[in-house]
C-alpha positions as CSV (number, residue, x, y, z in Angstrom):
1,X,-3.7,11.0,10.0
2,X,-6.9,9.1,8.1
3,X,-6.8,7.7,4.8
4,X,-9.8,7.4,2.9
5,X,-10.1,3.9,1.3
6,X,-11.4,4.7,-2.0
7,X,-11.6,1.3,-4.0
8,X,-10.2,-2.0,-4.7
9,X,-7.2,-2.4,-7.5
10,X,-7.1,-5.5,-9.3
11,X,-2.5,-5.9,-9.3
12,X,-2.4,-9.2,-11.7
13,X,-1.6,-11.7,-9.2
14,X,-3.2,-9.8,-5.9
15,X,-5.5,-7.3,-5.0
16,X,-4.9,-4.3,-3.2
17,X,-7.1,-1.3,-1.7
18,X,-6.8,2.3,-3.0
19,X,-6.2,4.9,-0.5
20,X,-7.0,8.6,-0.8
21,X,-4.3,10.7,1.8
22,X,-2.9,13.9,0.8
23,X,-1.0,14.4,4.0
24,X,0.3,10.9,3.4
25,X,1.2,11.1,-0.1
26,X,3.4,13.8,0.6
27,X,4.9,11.8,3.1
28,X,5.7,9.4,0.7
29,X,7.4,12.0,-1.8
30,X,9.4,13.1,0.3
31,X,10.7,9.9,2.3
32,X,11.0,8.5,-1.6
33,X,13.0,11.8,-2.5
34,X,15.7,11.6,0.3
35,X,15.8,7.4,-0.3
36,X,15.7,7.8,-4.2
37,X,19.3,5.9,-4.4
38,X,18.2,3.3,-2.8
39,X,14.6,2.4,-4.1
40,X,14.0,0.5,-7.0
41,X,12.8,1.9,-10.3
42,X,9.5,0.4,-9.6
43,X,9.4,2.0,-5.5
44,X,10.8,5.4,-7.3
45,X,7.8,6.0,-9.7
46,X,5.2,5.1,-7.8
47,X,2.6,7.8,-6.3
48,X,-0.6,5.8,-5.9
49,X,-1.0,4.6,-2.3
50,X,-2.7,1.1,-1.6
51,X,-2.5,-1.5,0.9
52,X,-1.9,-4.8,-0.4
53,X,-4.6,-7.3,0.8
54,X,-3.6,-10.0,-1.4
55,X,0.1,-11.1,-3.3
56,X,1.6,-14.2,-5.7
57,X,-1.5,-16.0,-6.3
58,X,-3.3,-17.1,-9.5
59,X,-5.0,-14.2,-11.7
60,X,-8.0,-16.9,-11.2
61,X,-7.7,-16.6,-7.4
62,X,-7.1,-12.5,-7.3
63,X,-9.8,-11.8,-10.0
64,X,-11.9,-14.0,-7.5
65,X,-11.3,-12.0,-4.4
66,X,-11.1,-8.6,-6.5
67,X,-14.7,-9.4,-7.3
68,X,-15.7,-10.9,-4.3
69,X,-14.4,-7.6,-2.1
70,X,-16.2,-5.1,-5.0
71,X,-19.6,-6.5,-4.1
72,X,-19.6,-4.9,-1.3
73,X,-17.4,-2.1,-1.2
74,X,-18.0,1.2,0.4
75,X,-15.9,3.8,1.0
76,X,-14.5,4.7,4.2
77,X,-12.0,6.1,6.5
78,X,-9.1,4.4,8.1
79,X,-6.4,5.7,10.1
80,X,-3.1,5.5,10.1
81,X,-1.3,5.3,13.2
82,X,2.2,5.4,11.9
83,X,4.8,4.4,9.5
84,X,6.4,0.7,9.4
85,X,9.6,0.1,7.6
86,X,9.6,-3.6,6.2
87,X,12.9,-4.9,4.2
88,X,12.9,-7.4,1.6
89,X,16.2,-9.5,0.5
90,X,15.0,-11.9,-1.8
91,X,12.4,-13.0,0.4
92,X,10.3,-13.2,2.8
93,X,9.4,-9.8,4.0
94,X,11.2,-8.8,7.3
95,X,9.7,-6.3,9.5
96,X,12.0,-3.6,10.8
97,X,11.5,-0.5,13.2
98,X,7.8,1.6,13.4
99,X,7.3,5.0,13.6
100,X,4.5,6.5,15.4
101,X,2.8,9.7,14.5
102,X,2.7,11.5,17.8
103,X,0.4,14.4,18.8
């Protein structure tokens, strides 16, 4: 699967890159609709994709970065190899199992 990496997204105290990925965002619906129990309101309603580049900092220091990244930024494609559950329980993110995209 590719994602197109679309932009930048300024997220207060982080920045993040904005991904383009039908095929992945459908993913997401669904994996979100069997999980919806469990998510948070926050996890339930989202729909954008992004990868997080940048968390809990300063506004100062993310507005920095946000602006630093945007000079420069192109569009392009990435891909995505695979799917990587991570669980958080108060702190700090633990990874947990991957799955692969195979054939």
């Amino acid at each position: 699967m590719t994602a197109r990496v679309t932009g930048l997204r300024l997220l207060g105290r982080g920045v993040a890159f904005t991904l383009d990925c039908p095929g992945l965002t459908a993913l997401r619906r669904g994996v979100a609709d069997r999980w919806r129990s469990r998510l948070t309101r926050q996890d339930a309603g989202k729909t954008d994709l992004h990868v997080t580049v940048q968390n809990k900092v300063t506004p100062a220091v993310a507005r920095a970065l946000h602006d630093e990244l945007a000079a420069g930024l192109a569009p392009w494609d990435a891909g995505v190899p695979g799917l990587a559950l991570w669980r958080y329980d108060g702190g700090p993110w633990e990874p947990g199992p991957r799955f692969p995209f195979i054939g």
